[in-house]
N, C-alpha and C positions, 0 to 999 in steps of 0.2 A: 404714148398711146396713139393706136393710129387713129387719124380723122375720119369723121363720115362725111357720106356727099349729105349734099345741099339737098339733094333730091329726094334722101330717105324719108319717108310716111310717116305720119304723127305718132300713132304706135308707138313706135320702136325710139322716139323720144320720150315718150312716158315710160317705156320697158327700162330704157337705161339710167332714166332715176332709181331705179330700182338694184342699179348696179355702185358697187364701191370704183370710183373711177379716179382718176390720178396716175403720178408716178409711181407711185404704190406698184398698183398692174403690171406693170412696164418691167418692176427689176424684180420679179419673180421669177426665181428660176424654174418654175414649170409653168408650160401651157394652158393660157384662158381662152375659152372664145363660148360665143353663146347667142343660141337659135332664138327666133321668134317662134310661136305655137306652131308655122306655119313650116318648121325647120331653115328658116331661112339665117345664114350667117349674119347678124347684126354688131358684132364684135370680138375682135383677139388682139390678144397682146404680141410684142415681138417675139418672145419666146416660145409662142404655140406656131410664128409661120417659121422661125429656125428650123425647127421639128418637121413642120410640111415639108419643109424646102421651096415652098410659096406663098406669096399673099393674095388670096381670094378677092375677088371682089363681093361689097357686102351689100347685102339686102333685094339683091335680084335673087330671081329663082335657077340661076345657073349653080352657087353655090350652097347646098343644101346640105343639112346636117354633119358635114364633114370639110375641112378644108383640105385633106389629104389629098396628092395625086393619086393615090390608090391606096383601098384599106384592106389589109388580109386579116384572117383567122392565126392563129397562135403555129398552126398546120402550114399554113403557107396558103389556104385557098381564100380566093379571090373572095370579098365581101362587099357588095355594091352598096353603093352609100347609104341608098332608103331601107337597109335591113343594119345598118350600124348601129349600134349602140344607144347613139344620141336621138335615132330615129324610136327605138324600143321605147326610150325615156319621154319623148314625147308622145307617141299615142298610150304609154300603161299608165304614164303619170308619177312614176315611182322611180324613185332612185335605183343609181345600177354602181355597186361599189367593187372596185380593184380587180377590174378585167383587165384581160392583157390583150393588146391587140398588136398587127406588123402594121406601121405605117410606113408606104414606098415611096420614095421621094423620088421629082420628076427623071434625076440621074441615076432611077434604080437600087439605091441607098435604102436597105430595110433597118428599121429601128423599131426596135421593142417598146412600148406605152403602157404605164399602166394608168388606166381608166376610172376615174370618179366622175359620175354625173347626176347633179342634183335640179329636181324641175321647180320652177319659182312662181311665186304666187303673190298677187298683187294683195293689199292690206283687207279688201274686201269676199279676199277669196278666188278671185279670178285668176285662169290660169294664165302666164302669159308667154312659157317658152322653158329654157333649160340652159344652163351651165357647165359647161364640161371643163372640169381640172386634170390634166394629163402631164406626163413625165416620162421622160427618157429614161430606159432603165434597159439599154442595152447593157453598159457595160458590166452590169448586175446580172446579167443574163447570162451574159459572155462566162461570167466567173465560174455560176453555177452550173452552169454547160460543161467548165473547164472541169471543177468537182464531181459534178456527174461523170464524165468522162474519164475522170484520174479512178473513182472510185469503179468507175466498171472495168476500169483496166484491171486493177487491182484482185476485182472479183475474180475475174476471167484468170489472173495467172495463181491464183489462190483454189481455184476450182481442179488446176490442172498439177497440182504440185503432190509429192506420191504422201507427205502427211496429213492427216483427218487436222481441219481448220474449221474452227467456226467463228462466228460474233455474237454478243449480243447488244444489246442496247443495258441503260442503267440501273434500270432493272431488272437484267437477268433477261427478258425474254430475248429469243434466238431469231435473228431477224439476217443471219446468212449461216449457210454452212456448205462445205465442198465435198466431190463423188467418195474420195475417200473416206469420210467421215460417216457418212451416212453409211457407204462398205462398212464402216467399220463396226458400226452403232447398230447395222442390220435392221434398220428401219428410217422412215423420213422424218423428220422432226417437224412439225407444222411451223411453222413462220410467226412468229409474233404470238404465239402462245406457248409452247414449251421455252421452260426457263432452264438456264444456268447450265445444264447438258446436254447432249444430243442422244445420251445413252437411254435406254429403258430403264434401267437399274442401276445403281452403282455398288460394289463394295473393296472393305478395308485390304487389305495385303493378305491378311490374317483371315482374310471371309465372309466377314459381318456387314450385315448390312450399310452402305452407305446412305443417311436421306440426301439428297438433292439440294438441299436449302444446306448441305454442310460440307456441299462439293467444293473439291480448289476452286473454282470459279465462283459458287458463291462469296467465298471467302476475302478471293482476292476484290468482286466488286463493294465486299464489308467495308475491308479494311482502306480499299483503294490503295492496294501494294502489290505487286506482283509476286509470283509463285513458280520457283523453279525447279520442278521436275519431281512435283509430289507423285510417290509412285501408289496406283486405283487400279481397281477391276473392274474393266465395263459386261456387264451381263448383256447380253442381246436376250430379244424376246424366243427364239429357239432354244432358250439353257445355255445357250455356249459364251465361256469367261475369257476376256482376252484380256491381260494385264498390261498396264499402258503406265507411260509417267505424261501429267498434265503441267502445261507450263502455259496461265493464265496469266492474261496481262492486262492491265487499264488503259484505255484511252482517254485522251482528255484534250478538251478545245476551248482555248483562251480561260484555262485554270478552272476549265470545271472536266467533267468525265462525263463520259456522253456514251459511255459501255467498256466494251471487253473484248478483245479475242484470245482465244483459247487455241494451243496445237497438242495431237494428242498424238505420242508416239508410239507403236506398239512396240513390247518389250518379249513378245513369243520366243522369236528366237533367241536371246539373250537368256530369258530364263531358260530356255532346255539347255544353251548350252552351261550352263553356272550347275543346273541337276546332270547337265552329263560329266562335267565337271567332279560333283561331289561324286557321282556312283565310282567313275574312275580313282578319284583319290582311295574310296572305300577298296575297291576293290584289289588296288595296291597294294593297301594296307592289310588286305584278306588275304594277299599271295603271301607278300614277305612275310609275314605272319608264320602261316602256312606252311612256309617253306622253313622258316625258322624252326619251329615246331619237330618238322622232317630232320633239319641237324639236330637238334636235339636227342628226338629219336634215336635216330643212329647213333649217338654217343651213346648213349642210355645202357642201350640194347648191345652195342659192342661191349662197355664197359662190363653189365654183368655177364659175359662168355671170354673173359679177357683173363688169364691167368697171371700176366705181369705185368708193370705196366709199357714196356717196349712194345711187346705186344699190341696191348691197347692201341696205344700212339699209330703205329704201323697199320692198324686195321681201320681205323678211326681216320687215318688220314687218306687212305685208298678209295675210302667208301665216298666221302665228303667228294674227294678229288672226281671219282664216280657221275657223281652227282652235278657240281657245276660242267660238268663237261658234257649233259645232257640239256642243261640249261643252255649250254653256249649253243648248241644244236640248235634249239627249241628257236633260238633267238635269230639265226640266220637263216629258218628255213620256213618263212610266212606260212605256206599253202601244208604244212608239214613235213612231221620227218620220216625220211626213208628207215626201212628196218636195216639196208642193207650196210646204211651208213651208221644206224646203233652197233652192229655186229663190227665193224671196221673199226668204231669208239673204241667200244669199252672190253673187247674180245681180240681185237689183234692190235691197238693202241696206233693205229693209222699206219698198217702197217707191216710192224714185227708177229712174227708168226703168221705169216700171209700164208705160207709154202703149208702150213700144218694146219689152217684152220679153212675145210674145204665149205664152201657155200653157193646152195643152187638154191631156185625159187628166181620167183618174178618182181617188179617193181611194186612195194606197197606203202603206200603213204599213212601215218600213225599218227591220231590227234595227240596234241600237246600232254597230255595228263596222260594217257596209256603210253606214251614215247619216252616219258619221264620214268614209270614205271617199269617198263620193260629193260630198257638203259639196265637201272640197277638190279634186275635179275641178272640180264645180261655178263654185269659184272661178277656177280656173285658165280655164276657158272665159270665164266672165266677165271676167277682167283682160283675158285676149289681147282680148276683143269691144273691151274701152273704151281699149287701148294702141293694137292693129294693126285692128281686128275695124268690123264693120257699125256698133258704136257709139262709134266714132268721128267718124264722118262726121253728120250732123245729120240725114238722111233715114234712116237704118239701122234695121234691126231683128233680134231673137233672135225665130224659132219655134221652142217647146218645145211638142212634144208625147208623149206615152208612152199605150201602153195597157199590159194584163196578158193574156196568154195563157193558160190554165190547163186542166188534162187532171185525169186520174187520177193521172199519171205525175209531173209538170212542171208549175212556175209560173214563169213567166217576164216579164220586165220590158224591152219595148221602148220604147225610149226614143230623139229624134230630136232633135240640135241644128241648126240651120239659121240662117245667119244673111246676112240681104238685102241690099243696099243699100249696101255695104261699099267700099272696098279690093280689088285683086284681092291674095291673100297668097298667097306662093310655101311650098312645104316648108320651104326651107331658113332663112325666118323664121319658120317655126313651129318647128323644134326647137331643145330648151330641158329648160330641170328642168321648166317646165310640165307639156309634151307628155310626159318621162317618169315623171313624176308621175302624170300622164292611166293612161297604157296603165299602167303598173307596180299602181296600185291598182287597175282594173279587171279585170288578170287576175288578180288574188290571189281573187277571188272568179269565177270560173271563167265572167268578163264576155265573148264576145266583142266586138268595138271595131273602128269603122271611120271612117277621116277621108279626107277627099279635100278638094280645094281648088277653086269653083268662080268663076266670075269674082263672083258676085256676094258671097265669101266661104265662109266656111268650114262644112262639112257634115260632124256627124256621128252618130255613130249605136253604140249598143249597146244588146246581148240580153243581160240581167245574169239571171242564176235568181234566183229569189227562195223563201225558206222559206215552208210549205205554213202555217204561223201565226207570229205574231213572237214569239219567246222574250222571256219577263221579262228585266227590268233585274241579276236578282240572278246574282250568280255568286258551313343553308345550308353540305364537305372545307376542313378546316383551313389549308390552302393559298390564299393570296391570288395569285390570279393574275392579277391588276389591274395590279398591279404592273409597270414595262417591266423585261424581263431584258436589262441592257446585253452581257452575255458570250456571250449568243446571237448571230449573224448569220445573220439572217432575208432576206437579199436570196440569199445562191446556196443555203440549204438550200427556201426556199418555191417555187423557180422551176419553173414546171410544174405543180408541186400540184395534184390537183383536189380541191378545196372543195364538199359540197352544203352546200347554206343548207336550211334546215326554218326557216322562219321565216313567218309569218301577218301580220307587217306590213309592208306593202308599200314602206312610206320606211324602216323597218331595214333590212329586205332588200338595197335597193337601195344603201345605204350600206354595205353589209357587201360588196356586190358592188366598189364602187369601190375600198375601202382595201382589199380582196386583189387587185384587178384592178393595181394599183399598184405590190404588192408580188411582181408574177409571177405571180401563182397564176390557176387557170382555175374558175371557179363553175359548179356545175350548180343547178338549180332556178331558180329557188326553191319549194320544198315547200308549199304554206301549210296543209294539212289533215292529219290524222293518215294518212286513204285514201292522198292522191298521195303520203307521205313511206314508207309501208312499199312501192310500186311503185317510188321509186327505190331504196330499198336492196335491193328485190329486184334490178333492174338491175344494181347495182353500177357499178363505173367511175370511185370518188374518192377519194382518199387518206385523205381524214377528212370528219366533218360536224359543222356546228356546229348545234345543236339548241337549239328555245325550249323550254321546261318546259309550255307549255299554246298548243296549236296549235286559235283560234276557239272556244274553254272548252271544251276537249278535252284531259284530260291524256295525254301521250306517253310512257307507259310500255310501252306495245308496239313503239314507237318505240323507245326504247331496247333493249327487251328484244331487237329483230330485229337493231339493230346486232351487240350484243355477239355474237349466233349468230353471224352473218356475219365476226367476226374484225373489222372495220373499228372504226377510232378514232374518238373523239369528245369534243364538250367541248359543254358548253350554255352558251348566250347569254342569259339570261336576269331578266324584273325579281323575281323569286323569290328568297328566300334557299334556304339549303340545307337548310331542312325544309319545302319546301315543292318539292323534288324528289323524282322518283318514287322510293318506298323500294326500297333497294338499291342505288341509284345517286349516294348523297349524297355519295361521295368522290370521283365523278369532276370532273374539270376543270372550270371552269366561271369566267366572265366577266358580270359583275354590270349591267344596262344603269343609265342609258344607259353608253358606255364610250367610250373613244380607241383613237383606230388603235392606237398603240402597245401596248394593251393586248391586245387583239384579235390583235395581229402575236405576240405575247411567249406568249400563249395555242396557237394556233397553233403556233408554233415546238418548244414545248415538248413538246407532244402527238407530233406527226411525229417530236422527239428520241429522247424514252422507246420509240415504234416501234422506229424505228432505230438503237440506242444498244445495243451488245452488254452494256456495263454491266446492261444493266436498264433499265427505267421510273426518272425521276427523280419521278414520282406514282403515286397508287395506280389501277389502271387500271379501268374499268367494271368492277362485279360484279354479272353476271345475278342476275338473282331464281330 
């Protein structure tokens, strides 16, 4: 304990009974020292002049309420001694607890203090001065400085990172969050009062509402377990839903949890591609379908104009053969295909019969579905030339010529077959599945078509439209009704029927026309565009209709939709599963291509039953949207 002078004032002898004095004082590890009323230093322990980095002289009026060589503010500014702390405690009389002040030590040494000062009172009430208890607590300071600083680094590379990040504390309220987040959340979150989200709203995968108090992040700070990649829909206050997976975490400090942070990743692009994904599959499965359906066709339709079966085989296999080789076309030639290069296919076989098969016209390019179709006229004029036709005969020849008409309105495709030197060939040897292969695909595309028979052979001719640029290359109800239903009889319930077909390929079509022509029924259309299918159901006038799912890469949900108004039945035909029909209508009826009569008959039957069946529907029957 340091000593006093000799010279010190009676006072300040009577003051310091009033003090606990000893070694006590001495090995305290924070700073004593303590003013008379007057602010005058009358005592400090060693550890209060460490701190100064001096020892004051005591009980003059030089050192007055402070022994510090210089006292600053928490800021760094300068605090003259007479407005110190210990100076406040003396003139208000009242305690001053756990301020923090810099004390500078004479070598410029700042040190952090925190501050207790209690004013002292003699047993009769008299005031006589005050007590300051102080402490180092830079290195306390140091730390939190250090934490502050870790954690605003932190913020800082967290604000700037391209994922929506937030925090919160342990109860859910949101006490940081970064630019993305808030992009993303389309609004700001207030700070210490929004809990557990940053979103307006939440909901499930499926739609439904999510509350907030049962978001991943509530959950994870429930359970105090983390949560990886539950996938949520944040609603933003404009309507708009952006599906995110949340991966909520707990924090925790010396084994307790002291909050949460949360990163929320947007899954936009993922989900379109997973939906572009599935349309592609669907659509796959709509060609090969589709196209499956077209061999089948052609066997069908060969078979019943086939008189043996060599024959058969032979025609059956030219036609098919036809057919992939239009494919192969279709497949090298992105931007479309040339007409000049179908005529070169399927009419001179790349090639042979160059010298006889003459051909003028200009370069025209032919989207994929009319390219496809034309091919197999193509062919079919060609076989008849080299069976019955001008190339037959050794002197003969094909004139192919086409031009393109073109307006503001209309482009149009005149095209001229003519073939010289021939056979004279009557009608009645020209019809055939040929001939109705001929006229059946060129009126699906809205071709007019004209043949006549001259002696020198056969002459013909169509005006096909043609699109105004060639489109790119790019483009299931629990009930299996594939299946034949033997307990049905489909011969005196289908008789009369009338059937519209909406169908866009011309050899479905036409097969779909024979196996109900067969079975009694009467056919209207065929439909092949969404346009001419809502004019016949405006018309009316058919029992049922059998509908493809995507009429020339046109889905038919207005189609559908106009049915259902109309009251009229239906079932679709098509190479689709049933998510990949128009929503709302995925439990109606439906026939998978390619298919069998019987399937088709069993289909049909079924539809007209549930009509007419006072029971009810034995299916669930279209539901508008």
């Amino acid at each position: 304990m340091t000593d006093y002078p000799s010279e010190s004032p009676e006072p300040v002898e009577d003051f310091l009974s009033l003090i606990p004095t000893g070694a006590l004082l001495e090995v305290l590890p924070i700073g004593v020292y303590a003013c008379d009323s007057e602010g005058r230093i009358i005592f400090f322990n060693r550890r209060a002049a460490e701190i100064w980095g001096t020892s004051p002289q005591l009980g003059d009026n030089v050192a007055r309420f402070c022994g510090a060589h210089r006292l600053r503010s928490p800021d760094g500014e300068i605090v003259p001694h007479a407005d110190s702390p210990m100076a406040q405690v003396l003139q208000d009389r009242t305690a001053f607890r756990d301020g923090k002040v810099l004390i500078e030590q004479p070598n410029g040494t700042l040190i952090t203090a925190l501050v207790n000062i209690d004013p002292v009172y003699e047993a009769d009430g008299t005031f006589r001065g005050a007590v300051n208890c102080f402490q180092d607590i830079s290195s306390v300071e140091q730390a939190h400085e250090n934490v502050v600083r870790k954690e605003r680094e932190l913020e800082d590379t967290l604000a700037v990172l391209p994922a929506a990040i937030y925090r919160t504390d342990a109860d859910g309220r949101i006490t940081f969050y970064n630019d993305t987040a808030r992009e993303l959340a389309g609004r700001k979150p207030e700070l210490g009062v929004d809990r557990w989200c940053v979103s307006w709203r939440l909901r499930t995968p499926d739609g439904l509402e999510l509350p907030l108090d049962e978001c991943p992040m509530a959950v994870a700070l429930r359970t105090q377990e983390p949560i990886f990649g539950q996938e949520i829909i944040l609603e933003r206050p404009d309507g708009g839903q952006i599906p995110c997976l949340a991966y909520p975490t707990p924090l925790f400090s010396d084994g307790k949890m002291i909050g949460a942070v949360n990163m929320l990743v947007d899954i936009t692009e993922r989900k379109r591609a997973e939906e572009h994904q599935v349309l592609l599959i669907n659509e796959l499965n709509h060609r090969v379908k589709n196209t499956l359906a077209m061999v089948q066709s052609i066997a069908s339709q060969t078979l019943r104009r086939s008189s043996e079966p060599k024959a058969f085989v032979a025609s059956l296999s030219g036609r098919i053969q036809a057919f992939a080789r239009a494919h192969n076309m279709l497949i090298q030639g992105p931007n479309g295909t040339q007409l000049q290069q179908l005529i070169d296919d399927q009419v001179m076989f790349g090639g042979k019969n160059k010298d006889r098969v003459i051909c003028k016209g200009p370069t025209v390019f032919l989207e994929p579905q009319l390219a496809l179709h034309l091919a197999l006229v193509l062919y079919e004029l060609g076989l008849n030339a080299r069976q019955h036709g001008s190339l037959s005969t050794p002197g003969g020849q094909v004139l192919v010529e086409w031009r393109v008409d073109e307006d503001n309105q209309s482009r149009d495709l005149h095209l001229s077959w003519r073939e010289v030197g021939g056979p004279t060939i009557s009608a009645d040897q020209s019809s055939g599945f040929g001939r109705a292969l001929i006229e059946k695909s060129l009126r699906s595309h809205g071709a007019e078509a004209h043949m006549r028979f001259e002696p020198g052979g056969l002459v013909f001719s169509i005006n096909l439209p043609l699109p105004r640029f060639v489109p790119g290359a790019s483009f299931t109800n629990p009930l299996d009704i594939n299946a034949p239903r033997p307990h049905l009889q489909p011969a005196d319930m289908l008789e009369g029927k009338r059937v519209l077909i909406i169908e866009d390929e011309p050899l479905v079509a036409l097969d779909i026309e024979n196996m109900l022509g067969e079975n009694g029924c009467k056919t209207l259309g065929p439909a092949n565009t969404v346009e001419s299918a809502l004019e016949h159901v405006a018309l009316g006038g058919f029992d049922m209709a059998l509908l493809d799912a995507n009429l020339q890469g046109e889905g038919v949900d207005e189609v559908a939709e106009a049915l259902t108004r109309s009251g009229a039945s239906f079932a679709f035909v098509t190479g689709y599963g049933r998510d990949g029909l128009p929503e709302g209508f995925r439990q109606a009826p439906m026939v998978s291509k390619p298919f069998s009569e019987e399937s088709l008959i069993a289909c049909i039957s079924e539809v007209i039953l549930a009509r007419t069946s006072k029971a009810g529907p034995a299916t669930n029957p279209p539901v508008a949207i």
